[in-house]
C-alpha positions, 0 to 999 in steps of 0.5 A: 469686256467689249472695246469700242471705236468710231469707224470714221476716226479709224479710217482717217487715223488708224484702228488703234488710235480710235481705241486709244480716242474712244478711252480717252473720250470716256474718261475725260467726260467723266472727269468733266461731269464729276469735275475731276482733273481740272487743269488749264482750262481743260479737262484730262485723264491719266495713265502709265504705259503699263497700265495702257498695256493692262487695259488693251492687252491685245496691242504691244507696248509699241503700238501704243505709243506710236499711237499717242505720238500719231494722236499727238503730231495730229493735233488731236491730244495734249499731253501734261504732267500734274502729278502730286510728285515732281518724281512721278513721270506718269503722263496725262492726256486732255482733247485739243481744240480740234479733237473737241470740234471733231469728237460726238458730244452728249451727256455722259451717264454710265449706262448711256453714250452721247448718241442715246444708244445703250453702252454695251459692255462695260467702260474699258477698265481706268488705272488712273484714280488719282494717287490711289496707291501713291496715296497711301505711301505719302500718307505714311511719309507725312507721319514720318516725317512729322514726328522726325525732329530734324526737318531737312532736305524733305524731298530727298526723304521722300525719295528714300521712302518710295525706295523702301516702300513701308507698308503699316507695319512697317511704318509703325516700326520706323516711327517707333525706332525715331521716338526711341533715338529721340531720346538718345544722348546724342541726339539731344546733344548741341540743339539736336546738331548730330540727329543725321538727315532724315534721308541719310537715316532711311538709306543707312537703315538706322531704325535697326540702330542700337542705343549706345549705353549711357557712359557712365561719369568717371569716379572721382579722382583720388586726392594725395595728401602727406600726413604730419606726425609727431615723435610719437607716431600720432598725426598732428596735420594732413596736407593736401597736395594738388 
């Protein structure tokens, strides 16, 4: 893998910074040509600082991070948050004006840079496809909370569920722990007024709940009654009593 960088933009800024400019360039024009991540006017890209730290592994934490604020206090990059989860605090990173004004334009291609000269080496590697693996742990939320009968406190749900982290498997063994307790005694009780909150149901783990028996309804009760004889012994009249 082969890095890339103006050497004017690492004279004026710093060598890190032009890195950080250079990645920034590429993926943004590539939003920007697949008309991606389009917000406010502008058009940006993505990324944690775990993930910088996984793309340039020759530069500390630390130094990422000055850079971006030094890009940043230099006018240079905008910084947002367009997250599908409002839990989700990973920034994103769009050219200001003045970044435009300075950085080379062209057209974007995967072979080629915006001064015609062959790209050489791959594009530094991106971990911002959107929501690629949050993707899938929404989806199975969604099917959750589809089939879970009392609708209530839906983020605090889904605070719940990125805890647990279900994966298919598991998923399915939720799903099929709330179609059993459906049809509990229960839950079915007063319009379904005891069904716990979704969120209270996957912190307490209640899918390993076991169905309590069906009480059974008490026998009925023993009448008292007097029996009435004659002189000779025979029953003539039972009274009942209360």
């Amino acid at each position: 893998m082969q890095h890339h960088f103006d050497v004017d933009l690492a004279v004026k800024y710093g060598v890190t910074e032009a890195i950080i400019l250079n990645h920034f360039e590429y993926w943004i024009e590539l939003n920007k040509s697949n008309e991606k991540n389009y917000y406010e006017g502008r058009y940006w890209t993505f990324n944690s600082m775990k993930a910088f730290s996984e793309i340039f592994p020759y530069l500390s934490p630390k130094k990422i991070r000055n850079a971006l604020k030094h890009l940043q206090d230099e006018g240079l990059i905008l910084t947002g948050n367009f997250n599908r989860s409002a839990y989700d605090r990973t920034l994103w990173y769009a050219f200001s004006d003045l970044a435009e004004s300075i950085l080379t334009k062209g057209q974007m291609d995967d072979s080629e840079k915006s001064n015609g000269l062959p790209r050489k080496g791959k594009p530094i590697p991106d971990n911002n496809t959107p929501g690629e693996t949050n993707n899938n742990l929404y989806e199975r939320f969604e099917s959750f909370w589809a089939i879970y009968p009392k609708k209530k406190s839906k983020q605090a749900a889904l605070t719940a569920w990125k805890k647990l982290k279900p994966d298919e498997v598991f998923k399915q063994k939720i799903i099929a722990a709330v179609q059993k307790q459906k049809q509990w005694p229960e839950w079915q009780k007063d319009n379904g007024q005891y069904i716990p909150y979704p969120a209270t149901w996957l912190n307490q783990r209640r899918w390993e709940d076991e169905g309590i028996p069906t009480a059974q309804p008490d026998p009925p009760k023993k009448r008292e009654y007097r029996e009435i004889r004659d002189e000779n012994g025979e029953v003539v009249e039972v009274v009942w009593l209360k």
